[in-house]
Wavefront OBJ file of the C-alpha trace (Angstrom):
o trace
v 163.966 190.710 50.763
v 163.881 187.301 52.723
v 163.979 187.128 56.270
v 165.950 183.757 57.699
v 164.101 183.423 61.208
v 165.745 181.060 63.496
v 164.598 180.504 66.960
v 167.148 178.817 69.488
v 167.947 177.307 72.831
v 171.246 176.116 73.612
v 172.511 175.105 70.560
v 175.926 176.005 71.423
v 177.414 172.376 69.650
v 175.578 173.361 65.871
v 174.786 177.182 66.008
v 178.037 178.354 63.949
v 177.279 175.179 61.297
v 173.440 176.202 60.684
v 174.258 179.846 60.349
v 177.165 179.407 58.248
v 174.850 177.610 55.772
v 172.764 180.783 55.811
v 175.542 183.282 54.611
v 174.562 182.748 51.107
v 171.205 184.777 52.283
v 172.800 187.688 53.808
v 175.639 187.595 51.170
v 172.540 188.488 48.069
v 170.892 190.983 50.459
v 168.552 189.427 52.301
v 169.076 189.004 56.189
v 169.099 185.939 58.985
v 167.427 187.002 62.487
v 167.861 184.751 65.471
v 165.669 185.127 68.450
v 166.923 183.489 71.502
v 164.928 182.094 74.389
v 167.390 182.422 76.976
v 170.070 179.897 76.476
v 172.462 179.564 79.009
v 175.085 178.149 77.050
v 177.480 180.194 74.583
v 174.599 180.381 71.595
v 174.440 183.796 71.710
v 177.936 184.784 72.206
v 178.877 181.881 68.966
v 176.039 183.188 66.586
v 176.251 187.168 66.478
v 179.134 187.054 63.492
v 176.096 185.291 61.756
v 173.720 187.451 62.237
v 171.552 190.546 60.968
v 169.405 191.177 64.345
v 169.928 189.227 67.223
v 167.131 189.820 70.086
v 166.069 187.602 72.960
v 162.292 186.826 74.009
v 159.648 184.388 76.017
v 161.054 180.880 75.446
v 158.891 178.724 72.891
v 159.289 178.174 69.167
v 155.835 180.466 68.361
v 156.729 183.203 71.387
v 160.130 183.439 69.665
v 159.334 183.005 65.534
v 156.506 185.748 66.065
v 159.151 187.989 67.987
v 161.382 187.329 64.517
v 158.873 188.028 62.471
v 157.334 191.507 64.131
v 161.249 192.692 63.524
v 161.788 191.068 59.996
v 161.948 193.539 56.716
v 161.292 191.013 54.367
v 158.559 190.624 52.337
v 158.959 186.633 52.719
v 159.527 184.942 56.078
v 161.570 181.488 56.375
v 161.382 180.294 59.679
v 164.244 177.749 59.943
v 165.350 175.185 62.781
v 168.225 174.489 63.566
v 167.858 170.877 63.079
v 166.954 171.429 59.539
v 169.715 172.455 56.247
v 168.449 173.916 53.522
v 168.875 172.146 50.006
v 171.661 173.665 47.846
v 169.512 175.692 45.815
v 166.975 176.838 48.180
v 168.094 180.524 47.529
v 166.862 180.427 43.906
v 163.878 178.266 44.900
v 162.798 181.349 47.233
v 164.159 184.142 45.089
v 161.475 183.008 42.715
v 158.352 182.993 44.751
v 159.008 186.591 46.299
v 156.344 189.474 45.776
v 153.671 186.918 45.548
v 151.187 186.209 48.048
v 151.713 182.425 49.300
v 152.969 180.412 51.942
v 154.190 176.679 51.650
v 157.476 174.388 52.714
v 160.122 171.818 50.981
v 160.237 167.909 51.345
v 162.332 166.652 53.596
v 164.760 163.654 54.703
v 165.793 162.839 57.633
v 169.511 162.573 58.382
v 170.956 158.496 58.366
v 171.148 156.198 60.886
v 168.052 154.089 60.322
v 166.463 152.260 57.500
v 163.611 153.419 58.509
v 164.286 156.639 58.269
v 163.574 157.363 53.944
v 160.180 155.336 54.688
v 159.778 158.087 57.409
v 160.178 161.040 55.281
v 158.282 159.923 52.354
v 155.149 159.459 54.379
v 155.556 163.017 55.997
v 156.030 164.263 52.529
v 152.655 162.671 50.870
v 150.943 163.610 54.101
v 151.869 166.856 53.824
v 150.279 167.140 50.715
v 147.310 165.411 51.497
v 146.304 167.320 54.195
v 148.186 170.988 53.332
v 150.054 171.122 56.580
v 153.331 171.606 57.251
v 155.838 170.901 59.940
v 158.287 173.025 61.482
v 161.017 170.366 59.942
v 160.257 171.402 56.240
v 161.097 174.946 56.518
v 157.874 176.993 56.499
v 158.156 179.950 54.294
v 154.896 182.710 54.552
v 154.327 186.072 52.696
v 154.263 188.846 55.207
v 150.655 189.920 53.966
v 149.475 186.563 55.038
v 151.143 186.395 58.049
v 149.605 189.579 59.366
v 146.820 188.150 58.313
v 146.164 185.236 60.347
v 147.547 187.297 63.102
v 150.640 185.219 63.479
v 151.590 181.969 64.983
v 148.880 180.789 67.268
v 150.300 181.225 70.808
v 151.194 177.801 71.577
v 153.954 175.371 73.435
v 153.238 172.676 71.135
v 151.921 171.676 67.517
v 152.704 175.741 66.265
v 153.626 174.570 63.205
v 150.595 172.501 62.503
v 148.111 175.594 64.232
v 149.742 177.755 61.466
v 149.486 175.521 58.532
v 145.796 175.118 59.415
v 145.670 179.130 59.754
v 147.219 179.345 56.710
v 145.451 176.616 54.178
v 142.215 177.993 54.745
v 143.484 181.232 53.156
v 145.564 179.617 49.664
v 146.886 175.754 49.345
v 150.879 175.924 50.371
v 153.373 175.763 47.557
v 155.143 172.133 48.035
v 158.298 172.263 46.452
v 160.158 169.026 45.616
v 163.409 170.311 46.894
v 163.870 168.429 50.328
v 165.366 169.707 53.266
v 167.606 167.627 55.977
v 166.740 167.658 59.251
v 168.336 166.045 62.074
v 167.241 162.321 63.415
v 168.637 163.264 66.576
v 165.396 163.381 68.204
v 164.284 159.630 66.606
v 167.541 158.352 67.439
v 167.295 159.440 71.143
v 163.910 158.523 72.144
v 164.039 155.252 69.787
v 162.730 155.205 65.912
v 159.040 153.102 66.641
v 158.387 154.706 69.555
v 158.886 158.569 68.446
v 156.363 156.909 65.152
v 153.921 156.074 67.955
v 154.248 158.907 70.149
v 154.143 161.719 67.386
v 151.138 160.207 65.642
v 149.374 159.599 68.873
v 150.474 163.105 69.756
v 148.733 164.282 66.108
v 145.598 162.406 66.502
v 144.924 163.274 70.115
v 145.920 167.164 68.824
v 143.123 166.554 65.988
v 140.330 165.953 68.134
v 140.861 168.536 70.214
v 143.237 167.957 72.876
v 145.009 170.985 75.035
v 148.424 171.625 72.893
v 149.466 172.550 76.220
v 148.092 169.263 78.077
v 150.355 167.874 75.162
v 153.381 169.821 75.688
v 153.299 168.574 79.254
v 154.091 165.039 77.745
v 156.526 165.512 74.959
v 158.424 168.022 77.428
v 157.844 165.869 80.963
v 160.558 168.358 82.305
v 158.200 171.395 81.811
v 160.976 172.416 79.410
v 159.814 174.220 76.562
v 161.692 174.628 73.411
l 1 2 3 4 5 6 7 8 9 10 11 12 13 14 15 16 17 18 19 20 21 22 23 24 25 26 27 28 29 30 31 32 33 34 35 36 37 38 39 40 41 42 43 44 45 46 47 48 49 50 51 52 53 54 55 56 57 58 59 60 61 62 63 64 65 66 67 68 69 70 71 72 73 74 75 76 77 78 79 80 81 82 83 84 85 86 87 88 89 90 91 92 93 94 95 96 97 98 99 100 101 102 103 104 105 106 107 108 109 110 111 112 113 114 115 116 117 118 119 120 121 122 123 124 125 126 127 128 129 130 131 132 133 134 135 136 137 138 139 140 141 142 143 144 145 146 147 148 149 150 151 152 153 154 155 156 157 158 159 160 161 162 163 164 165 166 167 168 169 170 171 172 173 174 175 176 177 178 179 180 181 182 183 184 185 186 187 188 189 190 191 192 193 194 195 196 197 198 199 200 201 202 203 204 205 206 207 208 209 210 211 212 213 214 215 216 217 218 219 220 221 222 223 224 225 226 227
């Protein structure tokens, strides 16, 4: 089995779209979990029709993916954002990589509305597999033996997606299939395309050499409001 894990906050505007995308999972067996961090719009209310297990826990991407995945069955966790679609055949691409130790993630795009957007993916693609880390955007997928194994996602507000790939590569390189994912620009488009390119790989660097993810988190989220 595969176990969709979707964390959320107020998504009330998307949440039916993403998880009607997902059907295809529950409809060959496998399920979709959605773990809430206290939205206080109608998310929860709009998503339960779509759902296998729907529980609520400590606001934060890794508070709430762990949450999903100490509840999951499956023997392969997808943790998906709602930002993000799956490609068409993602199904089959997962199908075949189940009952095998491994973690890894798909390319990506990112949704139009700049030209700069293709350059944008490419170069998170080929760093991805330069380095063997992954972002939250590609749709990480993780064996459950490895995941108990690294204890989870590090406990963090910020950068849990590169704290787990860096968990994770140490153990096996990740499985980088071709297949790309589309994730929403939103974020690029609000903040403005060269300075989100500045401030992420600023963020990245600083992150590198050791700066608090949660002196970090304080700047991306200046409203002290996590995800």
């Amino acid at each position: 089995m595969i176990s969709v894990i979707v964390p959320v906050l107020n998504e009330s505007e998307q949440i039916e779209s993403v998880l009607q995308q997902l059907q295809v999972f529950r409809q060959a067996g496998h399920e979709v979990i959605l773990i809430d961090g206290g939205s206080t719009d109608h998310t929860v209310a709009l998503a339960q029709p779509y759902v296998d297990v729907l529980i609520e826990s400590e606001r934060g991407r890794a508070s709430q993916m762990n949450a999903g995945a100490e509840i999951a069955l499956g023997d392969l966790l997808l943790f998906q954002h709602v930002d993000t679609r799956l490609p068409p055949d993602a199904l089959e691409q997962l199908d075949g990589l189940q009952g095998k130790s491994l973690w890894g993630r798909f390319d990506v795009r990112l949704s139009s509305g700049h030209w700069m957007f293709p350059v944008i993916a490419q170069m998170m693609n080929w760093r991805s597999r330069l380095t063997g880390i992954a972002t939250g955007d590609q749709s990480i997928f993780v064996s459950r033996d490895l995941f108990k194994k690294i204890g989870g996602i590090p406990p963090q507000p910020l950068m849990e997606d590169i704290a787990l790939s860096t968990c994770l590569k140490k153990i096996v390189a990740p499985v980088c299939l071709k297949a790309a994912v589309t994730t929403s620009s939103r974020r690029w488009q609000k903040k403005g395309v060269w300075r989100t390119i500045f401030l992420m790989w600023a963020m990245r660097l600083a992150y590198a050499f050791g700066v608090s993810a949660h002196y970090l988190a304080d700047i991306y989220y200046p409203s002290n409001r996590s995800r």
